[in-house]
C-alpha positions in Angstrom: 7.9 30.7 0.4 8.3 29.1 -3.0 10.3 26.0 -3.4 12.8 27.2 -4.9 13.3 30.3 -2.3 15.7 27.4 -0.6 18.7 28.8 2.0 22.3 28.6 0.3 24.8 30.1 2.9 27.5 29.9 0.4 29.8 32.1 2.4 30.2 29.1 4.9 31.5 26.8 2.4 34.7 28.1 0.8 34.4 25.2 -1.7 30.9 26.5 -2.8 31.3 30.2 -3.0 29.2 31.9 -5.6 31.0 33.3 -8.6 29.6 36.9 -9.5 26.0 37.1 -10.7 26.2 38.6 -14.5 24.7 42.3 -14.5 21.3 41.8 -16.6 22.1 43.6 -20.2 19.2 44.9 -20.7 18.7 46.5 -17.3 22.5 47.9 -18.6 21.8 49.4 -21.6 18.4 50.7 -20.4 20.2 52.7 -17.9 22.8 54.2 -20.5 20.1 55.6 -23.0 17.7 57.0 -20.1 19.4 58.2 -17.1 16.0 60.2 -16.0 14.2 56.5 -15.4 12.3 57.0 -12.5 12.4 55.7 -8.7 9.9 53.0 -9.6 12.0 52.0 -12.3 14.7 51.1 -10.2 12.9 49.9 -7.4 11.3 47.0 -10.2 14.8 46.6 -11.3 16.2 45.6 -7.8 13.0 43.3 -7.0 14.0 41.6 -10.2 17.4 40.5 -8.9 15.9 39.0 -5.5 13.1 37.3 -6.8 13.5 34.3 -8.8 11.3 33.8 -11.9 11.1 30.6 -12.8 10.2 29.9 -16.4 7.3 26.9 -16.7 8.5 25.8 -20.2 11.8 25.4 -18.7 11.0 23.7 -15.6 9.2 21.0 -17.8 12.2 20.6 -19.7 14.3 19.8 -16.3 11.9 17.4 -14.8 11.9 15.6 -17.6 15.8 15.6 -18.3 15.4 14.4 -14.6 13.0 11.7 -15.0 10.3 13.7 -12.8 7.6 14.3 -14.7 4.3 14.3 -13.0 2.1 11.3 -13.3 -1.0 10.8 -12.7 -2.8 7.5 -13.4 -6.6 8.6 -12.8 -8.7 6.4 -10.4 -7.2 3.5 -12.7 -3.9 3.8 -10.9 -5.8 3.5 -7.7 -8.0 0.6 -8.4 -5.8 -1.2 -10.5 -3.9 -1.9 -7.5 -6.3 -2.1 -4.9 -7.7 -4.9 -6.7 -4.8 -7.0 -6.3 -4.6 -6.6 -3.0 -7.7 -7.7 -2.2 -7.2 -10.5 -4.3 -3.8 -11.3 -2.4 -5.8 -10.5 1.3 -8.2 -13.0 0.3 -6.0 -15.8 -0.8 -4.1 -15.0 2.4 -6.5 -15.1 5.0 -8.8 -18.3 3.2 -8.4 -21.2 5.5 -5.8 -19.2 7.7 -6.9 -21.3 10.8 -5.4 -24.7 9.1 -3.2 -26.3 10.7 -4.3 -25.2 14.3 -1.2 -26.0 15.9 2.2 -24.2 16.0 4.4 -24.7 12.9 8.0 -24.7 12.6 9.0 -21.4 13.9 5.4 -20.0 15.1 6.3 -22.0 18.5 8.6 -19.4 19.4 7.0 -16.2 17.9 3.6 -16.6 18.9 4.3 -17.0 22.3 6.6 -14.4 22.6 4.0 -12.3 21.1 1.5 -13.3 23.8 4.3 -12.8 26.8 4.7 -9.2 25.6 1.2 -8.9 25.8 1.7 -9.5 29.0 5.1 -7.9 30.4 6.5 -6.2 27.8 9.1 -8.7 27.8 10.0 -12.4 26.3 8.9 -15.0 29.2 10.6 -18.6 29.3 7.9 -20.8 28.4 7.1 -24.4 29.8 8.7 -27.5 27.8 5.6 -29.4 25.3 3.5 -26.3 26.0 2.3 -25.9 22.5 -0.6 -28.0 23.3 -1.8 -25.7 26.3 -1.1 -22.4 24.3 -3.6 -23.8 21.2 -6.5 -24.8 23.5 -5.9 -21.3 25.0 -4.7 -22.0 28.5 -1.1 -20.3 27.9 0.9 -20.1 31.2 4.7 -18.9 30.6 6.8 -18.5 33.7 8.1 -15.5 35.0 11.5 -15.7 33.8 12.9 -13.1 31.3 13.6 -15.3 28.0 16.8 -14.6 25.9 16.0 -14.1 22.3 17.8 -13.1 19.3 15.4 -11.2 17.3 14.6 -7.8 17.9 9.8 -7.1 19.4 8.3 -5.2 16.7 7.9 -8.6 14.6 6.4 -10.0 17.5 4.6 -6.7 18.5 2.8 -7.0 15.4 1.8 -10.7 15.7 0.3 -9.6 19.2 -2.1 -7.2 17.5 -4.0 -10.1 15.9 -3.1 -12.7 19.5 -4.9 -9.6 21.1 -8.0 -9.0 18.6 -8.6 -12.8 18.1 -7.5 -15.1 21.0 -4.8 -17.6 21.2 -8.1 -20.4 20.5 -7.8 -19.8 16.7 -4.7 -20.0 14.8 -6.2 -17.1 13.3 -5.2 -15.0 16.1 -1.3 -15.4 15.3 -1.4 -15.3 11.7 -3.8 -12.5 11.1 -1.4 -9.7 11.4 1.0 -11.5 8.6 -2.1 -12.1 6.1 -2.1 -8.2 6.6 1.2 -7.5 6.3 1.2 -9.9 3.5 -2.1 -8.3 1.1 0.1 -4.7 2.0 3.0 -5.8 0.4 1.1 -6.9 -3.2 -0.6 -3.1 -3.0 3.0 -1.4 -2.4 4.3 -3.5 -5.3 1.4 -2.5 -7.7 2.0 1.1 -6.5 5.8 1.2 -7.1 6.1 -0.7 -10.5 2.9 1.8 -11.8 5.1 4.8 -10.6 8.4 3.1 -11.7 7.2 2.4 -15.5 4.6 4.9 -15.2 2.1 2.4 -16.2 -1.4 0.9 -14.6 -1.0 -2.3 -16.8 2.7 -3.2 -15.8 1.7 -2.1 -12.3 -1.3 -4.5 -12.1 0.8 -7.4 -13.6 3.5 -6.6 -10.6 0.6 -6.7 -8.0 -1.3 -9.7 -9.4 2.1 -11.8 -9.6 2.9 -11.1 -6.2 -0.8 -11.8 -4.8 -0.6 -15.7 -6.1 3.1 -16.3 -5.7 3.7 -19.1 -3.0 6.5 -17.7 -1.6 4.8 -14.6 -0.7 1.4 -16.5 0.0 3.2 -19.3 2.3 5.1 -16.4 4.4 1.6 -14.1 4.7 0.2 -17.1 6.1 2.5 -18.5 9.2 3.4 -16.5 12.1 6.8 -15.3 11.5 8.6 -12.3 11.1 10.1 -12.1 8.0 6.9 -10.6 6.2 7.5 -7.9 8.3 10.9 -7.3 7.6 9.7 -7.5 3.7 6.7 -4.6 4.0 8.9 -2.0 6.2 11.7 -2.6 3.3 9.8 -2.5 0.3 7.7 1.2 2.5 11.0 2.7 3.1 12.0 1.8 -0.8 8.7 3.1 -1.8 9.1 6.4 0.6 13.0 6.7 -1.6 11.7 6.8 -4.7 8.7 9.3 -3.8 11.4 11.8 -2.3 13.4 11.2 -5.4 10.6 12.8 -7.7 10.1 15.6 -4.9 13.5 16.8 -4.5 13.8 16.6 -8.3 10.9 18.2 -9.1 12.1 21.0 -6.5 15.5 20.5 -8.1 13.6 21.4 -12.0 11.9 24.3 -10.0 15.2 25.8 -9.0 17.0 25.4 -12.5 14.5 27.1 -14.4 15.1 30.3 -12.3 17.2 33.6 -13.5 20.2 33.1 -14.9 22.5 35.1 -11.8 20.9 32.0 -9.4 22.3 29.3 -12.0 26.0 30.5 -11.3 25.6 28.9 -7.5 28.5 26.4 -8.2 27.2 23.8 -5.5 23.1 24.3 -6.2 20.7 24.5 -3.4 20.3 23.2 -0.1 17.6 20.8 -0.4 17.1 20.6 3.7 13.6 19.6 3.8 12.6 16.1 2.3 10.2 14.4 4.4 10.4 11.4 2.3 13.5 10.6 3.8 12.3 11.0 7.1 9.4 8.7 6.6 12.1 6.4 5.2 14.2 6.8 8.1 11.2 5.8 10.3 10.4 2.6 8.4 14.1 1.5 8.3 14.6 1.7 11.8 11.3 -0.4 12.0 12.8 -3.2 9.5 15.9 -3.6 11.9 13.1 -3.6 14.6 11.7 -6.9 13.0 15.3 -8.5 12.5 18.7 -7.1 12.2 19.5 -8.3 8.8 17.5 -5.0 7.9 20.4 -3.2 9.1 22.2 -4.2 5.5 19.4 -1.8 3.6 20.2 1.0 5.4 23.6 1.7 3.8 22.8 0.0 0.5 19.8 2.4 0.2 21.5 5.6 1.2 24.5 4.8 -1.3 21.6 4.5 -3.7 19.7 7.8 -2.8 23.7 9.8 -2.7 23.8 8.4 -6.6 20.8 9.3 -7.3 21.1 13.2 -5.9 24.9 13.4 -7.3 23.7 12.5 -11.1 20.3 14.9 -10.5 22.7 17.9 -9.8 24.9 17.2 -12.5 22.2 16.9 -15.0 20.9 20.5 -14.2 24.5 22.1 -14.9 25.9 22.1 -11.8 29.4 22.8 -11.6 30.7 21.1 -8.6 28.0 18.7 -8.4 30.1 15.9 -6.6 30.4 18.7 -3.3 27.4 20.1 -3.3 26.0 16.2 -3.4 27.8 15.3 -1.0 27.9 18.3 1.8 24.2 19.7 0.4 22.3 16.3 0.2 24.6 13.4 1.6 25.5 15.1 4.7 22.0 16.4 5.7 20.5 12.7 5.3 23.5 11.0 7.4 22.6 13.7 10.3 19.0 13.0 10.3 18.3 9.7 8.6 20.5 7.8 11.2 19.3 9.2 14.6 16.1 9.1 13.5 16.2 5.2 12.6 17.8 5.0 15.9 15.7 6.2 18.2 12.6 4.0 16.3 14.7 1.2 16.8 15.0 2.0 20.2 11.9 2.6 20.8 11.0 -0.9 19.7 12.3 -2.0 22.7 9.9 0.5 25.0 8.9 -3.0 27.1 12.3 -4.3 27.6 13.2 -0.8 28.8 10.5 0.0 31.0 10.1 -3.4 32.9 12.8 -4.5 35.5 12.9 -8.5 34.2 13.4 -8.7 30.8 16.6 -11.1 30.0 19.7 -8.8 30.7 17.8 -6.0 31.6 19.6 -5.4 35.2 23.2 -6.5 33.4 24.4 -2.7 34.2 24.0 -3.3 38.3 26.2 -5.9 38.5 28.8 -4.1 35.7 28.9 -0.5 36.8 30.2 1.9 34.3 33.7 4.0 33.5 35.5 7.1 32.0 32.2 7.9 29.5 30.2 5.0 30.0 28.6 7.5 33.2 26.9 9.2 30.4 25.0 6.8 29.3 22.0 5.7 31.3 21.9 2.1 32.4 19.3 0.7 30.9 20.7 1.5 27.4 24.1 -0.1 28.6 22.3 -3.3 29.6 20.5 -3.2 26.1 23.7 -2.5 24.2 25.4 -5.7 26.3 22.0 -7.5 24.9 22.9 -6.9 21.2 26.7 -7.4 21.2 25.2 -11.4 22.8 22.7 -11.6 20.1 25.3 -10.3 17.2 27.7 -13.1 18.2 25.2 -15.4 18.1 23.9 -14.3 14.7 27.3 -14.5 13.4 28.5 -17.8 15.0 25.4 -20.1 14.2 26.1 -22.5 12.6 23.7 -25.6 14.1 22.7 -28.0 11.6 18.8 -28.0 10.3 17.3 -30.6 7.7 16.4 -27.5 5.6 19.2 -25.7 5.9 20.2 -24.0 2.4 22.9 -21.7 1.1 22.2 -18.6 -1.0 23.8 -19.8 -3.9 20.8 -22.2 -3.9 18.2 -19.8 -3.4 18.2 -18.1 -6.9 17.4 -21.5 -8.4 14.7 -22.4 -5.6 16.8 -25.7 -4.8 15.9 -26.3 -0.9 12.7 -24.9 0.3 11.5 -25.3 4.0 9.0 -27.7 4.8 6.7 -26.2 7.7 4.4 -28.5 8.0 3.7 -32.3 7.0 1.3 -34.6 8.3 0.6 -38.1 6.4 -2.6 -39.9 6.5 -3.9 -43.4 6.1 -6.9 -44.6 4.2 -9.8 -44.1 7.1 -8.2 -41.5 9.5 -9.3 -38.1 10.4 -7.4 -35.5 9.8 -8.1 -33.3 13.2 -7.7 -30.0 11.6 -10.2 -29.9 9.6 -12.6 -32.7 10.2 -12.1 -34.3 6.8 -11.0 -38.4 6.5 -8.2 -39.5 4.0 -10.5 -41.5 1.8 -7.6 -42.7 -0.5 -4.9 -45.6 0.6 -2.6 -42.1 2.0 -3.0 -38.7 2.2 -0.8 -36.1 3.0 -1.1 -32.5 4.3 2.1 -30.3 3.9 2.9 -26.6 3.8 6.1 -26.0 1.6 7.3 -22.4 1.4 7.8 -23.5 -2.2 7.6 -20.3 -4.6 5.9 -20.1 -8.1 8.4 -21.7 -10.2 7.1 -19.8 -13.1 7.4 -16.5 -11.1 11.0 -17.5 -9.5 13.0 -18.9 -12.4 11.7 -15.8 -14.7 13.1 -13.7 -11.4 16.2 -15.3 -12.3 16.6 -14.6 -16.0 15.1 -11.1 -15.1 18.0 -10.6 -12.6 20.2 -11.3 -15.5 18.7 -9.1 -17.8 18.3 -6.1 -15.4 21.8 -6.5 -14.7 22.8 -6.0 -18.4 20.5 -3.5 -18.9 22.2 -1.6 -16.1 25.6 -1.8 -17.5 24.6 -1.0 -20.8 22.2 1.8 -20.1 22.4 3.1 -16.6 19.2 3.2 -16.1 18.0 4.5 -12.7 14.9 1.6 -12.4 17.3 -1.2 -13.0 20.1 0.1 -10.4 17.4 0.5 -7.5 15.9 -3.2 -8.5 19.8 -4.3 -8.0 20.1 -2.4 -4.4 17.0 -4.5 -3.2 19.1 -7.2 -4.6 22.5 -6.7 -2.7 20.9 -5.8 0.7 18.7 -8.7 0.6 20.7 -11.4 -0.9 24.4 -10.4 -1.5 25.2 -9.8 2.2 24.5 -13.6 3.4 27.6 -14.3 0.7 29.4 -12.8 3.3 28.8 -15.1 6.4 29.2 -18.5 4.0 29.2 -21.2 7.1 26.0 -19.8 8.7 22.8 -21.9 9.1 20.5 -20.4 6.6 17.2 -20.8 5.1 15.1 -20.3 2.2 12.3 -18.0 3.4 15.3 -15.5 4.0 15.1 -14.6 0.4 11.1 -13.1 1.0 13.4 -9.7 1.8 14.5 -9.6 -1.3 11.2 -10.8 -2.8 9.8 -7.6 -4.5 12.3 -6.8 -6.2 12.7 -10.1 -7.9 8.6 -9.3 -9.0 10.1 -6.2 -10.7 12.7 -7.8 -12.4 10.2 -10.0 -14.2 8.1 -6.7 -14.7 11.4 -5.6 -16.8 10.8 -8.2 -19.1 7.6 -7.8 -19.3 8.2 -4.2 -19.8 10.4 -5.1 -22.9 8.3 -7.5 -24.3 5.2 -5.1 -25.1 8.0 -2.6 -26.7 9.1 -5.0 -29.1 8.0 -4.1 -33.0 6.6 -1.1 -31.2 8.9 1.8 -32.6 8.7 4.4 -35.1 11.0 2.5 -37.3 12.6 -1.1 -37.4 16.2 -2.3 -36.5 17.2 -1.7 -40.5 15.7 1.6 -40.5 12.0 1.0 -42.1 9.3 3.1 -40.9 6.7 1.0 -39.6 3.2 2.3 -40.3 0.3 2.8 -37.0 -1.5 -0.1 -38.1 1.8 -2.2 -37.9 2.8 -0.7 -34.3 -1.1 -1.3 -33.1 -1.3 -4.7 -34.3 2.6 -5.2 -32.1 1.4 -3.1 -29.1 -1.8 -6.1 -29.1 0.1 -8.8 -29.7 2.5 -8.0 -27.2 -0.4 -7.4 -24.3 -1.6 -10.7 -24.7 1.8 -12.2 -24.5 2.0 -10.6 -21.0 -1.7 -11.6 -20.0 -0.6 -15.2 -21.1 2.4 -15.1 -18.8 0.2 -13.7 -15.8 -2.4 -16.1 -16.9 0.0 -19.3 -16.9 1.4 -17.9 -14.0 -1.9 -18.0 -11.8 -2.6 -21.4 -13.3 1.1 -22.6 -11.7 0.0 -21.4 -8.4 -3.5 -23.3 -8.4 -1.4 -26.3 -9.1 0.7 -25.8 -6.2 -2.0 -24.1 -3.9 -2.6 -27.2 -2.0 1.2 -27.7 -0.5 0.5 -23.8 0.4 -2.0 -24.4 2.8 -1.7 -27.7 4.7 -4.9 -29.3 2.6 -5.3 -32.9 2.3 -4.9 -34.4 -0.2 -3.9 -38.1 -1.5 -0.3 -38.7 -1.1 0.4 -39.1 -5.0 -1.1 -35.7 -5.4 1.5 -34.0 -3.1 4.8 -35.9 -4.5 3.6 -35.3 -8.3 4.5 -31.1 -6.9 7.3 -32.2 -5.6 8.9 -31.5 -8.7 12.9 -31.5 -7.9 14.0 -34.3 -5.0 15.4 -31.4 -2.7 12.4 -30.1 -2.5 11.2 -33.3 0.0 
C-alpha cells in the first residue's frame, strides 16, 4: 500500500465530511466530443479517480514548505558523532574506581541496586554498612525498604553491580559512564538532524562530552543520568516521527486534486516514532517521577507541531482534523503504552510477596470498583500516593540545598565528595601521598562555566528568536526547558538540588549551538543589511572567519574543563590548587 493510500472514514465524522470531488475537465469534455470511446477507455478513466498520483515535483515542494526534506549526512554524519562519544566514554570511565567508597547519594542507590539483584525488591540495609558493601561482603536484611524513587534507575546500576562486583567502584558507576557517553552521541545526532549540519552537530557532541556537569553525573552512581538519556531518546524518537509523518503528510498533498478537497486531511494512524517515544517516556518516569512533567509538555509540543503541518498543506479544518486525526490517536496509545512500561518497571515489586507495601491490599480489602482491580496493583497504587506526598512535602534542610532560580546562574553546586590531606599522608584511594603542606581531593558537580553561562544567554536568545520567528527548533529547545526546569517553580519550599538541572541539560547544549548557528551566518548572505551584494570571495572569506570563531569557543571551552577536571574526579591535589577553582564562595 502506498503511504498515502491512508484510511479517512469521513462519513463517521460529521465535522470532516468530504465536500464533492470536482469532475476531471478533461475526462468531461473527452466524453462530449467522442461518445464511441471504448470500454478500456472508461475503465482507465475510473482507475484514475481511485488511485492517487502523486506528483514528485510537488511532493518536494511540500516537504520542504514542511521542513522535511531528506538529509543525509554521508558516513560524516555518522562518524562525526561517534567520535565524540568515544571521546565522552573515555573521559567518563578514566579513573571511574576513584573514590572507592560510596559518595553522597550512591549509599542508597548502589545498594538498592544490589538488593534487587537479589529479591526484586529494596531491602533495609544495616546502619555504617558502607564499609562492608565496598570490601564486598554486602549483607542487607530481609526487610522490604520504603523508597521514593521508582527500579529502573537502580535496575540499570545493577547491570554493571552484576558484570563487575561490588569490590570495585567500577561495578556501580559503570552503567552511568554508559548512559553518560550515550547521551553526548544522541546530542550530536539531534543538533546534526536539527540544523542539518555535521559541524554544528560535532560542536553539540564535543561540548557535551567535556562539560562537568554532564562528566561529574556520568561518573557517580545515581539516577538522574538516566532520567537525562530516556528524555533526550524519547525527544530524539519526536522529532524523527515529525519528519515521517511529514514526509507522509508531503506524500499525500501532492496527490489528485479530488483527494485535496478532504477538509480534515488523512488519518495518519501509524507512527511508530511515537510509540518508541511512548516506550522511552514511560521509562524516564521509571528512573524518577519528575519525568512525568515531559510527558504533557512533549505531547503539547508534537499536537503544535501536527496542527501547523496540516495547515501548511491547505487544509481546511486543520485545528479538527489535528486534533481528532493526530491528537486523539497519540493520547489513546501514547498513554497506556507509557503505562504499562512504567508498570512494568516494577515486575520485582509485583512478583515477590515482601517488597515495602506490597501486602497493603490484605489488610485494606477493596469496594464498589476497586474489585476490579487486582491487588497487587492497589497495593502499588497505595505505594505512589505515600511517595507523591513525600515528594511534595519535603522540605528537610541540606548544606547544598539550592533553588532553581539559582541554577541558571550555577550559584550552589553539590559537593559529593571532599577529603583534605596533610603534608605526609596517604591518600587510601589511590596510593599517592600529599607531598605539599595540604592537599585536597573533591568531586564538585560543578558545570563548565564557559558551557553554562553561554547556556544562559542562549536561553535568552532562543527565546527571542522564538517570538520573533516561530521557529520550530527554538520552541522544542524551550519544551526541554519547561519540563525540566519550569515545573520545580512550582513547588518553591521543596529541598532541591543542583544536579536536578542534568534533565534539562541537552537542551541547554543546543541553545549554545543556536548561537553558534548564528555566528557562522553572520556576513554570510547574498547581500548586506543596506542592500550591497556581497561578492563569493567576501561570503568565503565570512563563512572562514566565522568557523574558527566557533572552533575557538569549543577550543576555549575544552581548555575550561581541563582546568576544572581535577574537582571532577576526586584527584589530589594541593589544597591552593582546589580553592583557586573555586571561583564564586557558594560554590564551597
Amino acid at each position: 500500500m502506498s503511504a498515502v493510500e491512508t484510511t479517512d472514514p469521513a462519513s463517521e465524522d460529521p465535522a470532516c465530511e468530504d465536500e464533492p470531488a470536482p469532475k476531471n475537465p478533461a475526462r468531461t469534455h473527452s466524453a462530449r466530443t467522442d461518445p464511441a470511446s471504448d470500454e478500456s477507455a472508461r475503465q482507465s478513466a475510473a482507475a484514475a479517480d481511485r488511485l492517487p498520483v502523486v506528483d514528485p515535483r510537488l511532493r518536494a515542494h511540500y516537504e520542504q514548505r514542511l521542513h522535511a526534506l531528506p538529509y543525509s549526512p554521508g558516513w560524516w554524519g555518522w562518524l562525526v558523532p561517534a567520535a565524540v562519544a568515544v571521546i565522552g566514554l573515555i573521559l567518563r570511565v578514566w579513573n571511574l574506581g576513584n573514590p572507592r567508597s560510596l559518595i553522597f547519594d550512591e549509599t542508597y542507590y548502589a545498594k538498592d541496586a544490589y538488593a534487587l539483584l537479589q529479591t526484586g525488591y529494596e531491602l533495609v540495609w544495616p546502619d555504617e554498612h558502607d564499609e562492608q558493601f565496598i570490601a564486598g561482603n554486602p549483607e542487607p536484611t530481609d526487610e522490604g525498604s520504603y523508597v521514593v524513587h521508582p527500579p529502573l534507575g537502580k535496575w540499570l546500576i545493577a547491570i554493571g553491580l552484576r558484570m563487575v562486583g561490588t569490590e570495585s567502584a567500577y561495578g556501580w558507576r559503570i552503567s552511568s559512564a554508559v548512559a553518560g557517553a550515550l547521551g553526548v552521541l544522541l546530542v550530536a545526532l539531534i543538533a546534526q538532524r536539527m540544523f542539518r549540519s555535521v559541524f554544528l552537530g560535532g560542536f553539540a557532541g564535543l561540548l557535551t562530552a567535556v562539560e562537568g556537569h554532564h562528566i561529574v553525573m556520568s561518573r557517580v552512581a545515581m539516577l538522574d543520568i538516566f532520567l537525562m538519556l530516556f528524555v533526550l531518546a524519547a525527544f530524539g524518537a519526536l522529532l524523527a516521527d515529525r519528519y515521517w509523518s511529514r514526509r507522509r503528510l508531503a506524500e499525500w498533498a501532492a496527490t489528485d486534486p479530488p483527494v485535496l478537497q478532504r477538509r480534515c486531511g488523512p488519518w495518519l494512524l501509524w507512527r511508530p516514532w511515537q510509540l518508541v517515544a511512548a516506550v522511552l517516556l514511560g521509562c524516564a518516569v521509571a528512573v524518577k517521577l519528575s519525568g512525568l512533567a515531559f510527558i504533557p509538555v512533549f505531547g503539547l509540543l508534537v499536537v503544535l507541531w501536527d496542527l501547523q503541518a496540516r495547515r501548511t498543506v491547505g487544509i481546511q479544518r486543520w485545528v479538527t482534523g489535528g486534533l481528532l486525526r493526530d491528537a486523539l490517536p497519540a493520547v489513546v496509545t501514547v498513554l497506556p503504552i507509557a503505562t504499562v512500561t512504567y508498570v512494568l518497571s516494577w515486575s520485582g515489586w509485583l512478583a515477590g510477596s515482601g517488597g515495602w507495601g506490597r501486602q497493603w491490599h490484605l489488610d485494606n480489602p477493596a469496594s464498589g470498583l476497586g474489585h476490579l482491580v487486582p491487588g497487587p496493583l492497589r497495593s502499588l497504587w497505595n505505594y505512589h500516593t505515600s511517595a507523591t506526598g513525600f515528594h511534595t512535602g519535603l522540605e528537610t534542610g541540606h548544606d547544598y540545598a539550592s533553588t532553581p532560580w539559582t541554577w541558571l546562574f550555577m550559584g550552589r553546586p553539590v559537593s559529593m565528595h571532599y577529603q583534605g590531606r596533610d603534608h605526609g599522608d596517604l591518600y587510601e584511594h589511590t596510593g599517592e601521598v600529599c607531598a605539599v603542606e595540604a592537599c585536597s581531593s573533591a568531586i564538585v558537580d560543578l558545570a563548565n562555566p564557559l558551557i553554562w553561562w553561554a547556556g544562559l544567554v542562549g536561553l535568552v536568545v532562543v527565546v527571542a528568536l522564538w517570538l520573533g520567528r516561530r521557529d520550530w527548533r527554538y520552541g522544542a529547545i524551550l519544551s526541554g526547558y519547561l519540563a525540566g526546569y519550569a515545573v520545580w517553580l512550582l513547588f518553591p519550599d521543596r529541598t532541591m538540588f543542583f544536579f536536578y538541572t542534568i534533565s534539562f541539560h541537552p537542551f541547554l547544549i543546543l541553545a549554545v549551538t543556536v548561537l553558534a548557528g548564528l555566528v557562522l551566518r553572520m556576513g554570510t548572505a547574498a547581500t548586506s543589511s543596506s542592500g550591497v551584494a556581497r561578492s563569493q570571495a567576501e561570503i568565503l572569506t565570512a563563512r572562514q572567519r566565522n568557523t574558527v570563531l566557533v572552533l575557538c569557543f569549543a577550543l576555549l571551552a575544552v581548555a575550561v574543563s581541563v582546568f576544572f577536571w581535577p574537582v571532577w574526579t576526586a584527584e589530589l591535589i594541593p589544597y591552593d590548587q582546589w580553592r583557586w577553582r573555586m571561583w564564586i564562595q557558594s560554590w564551597i
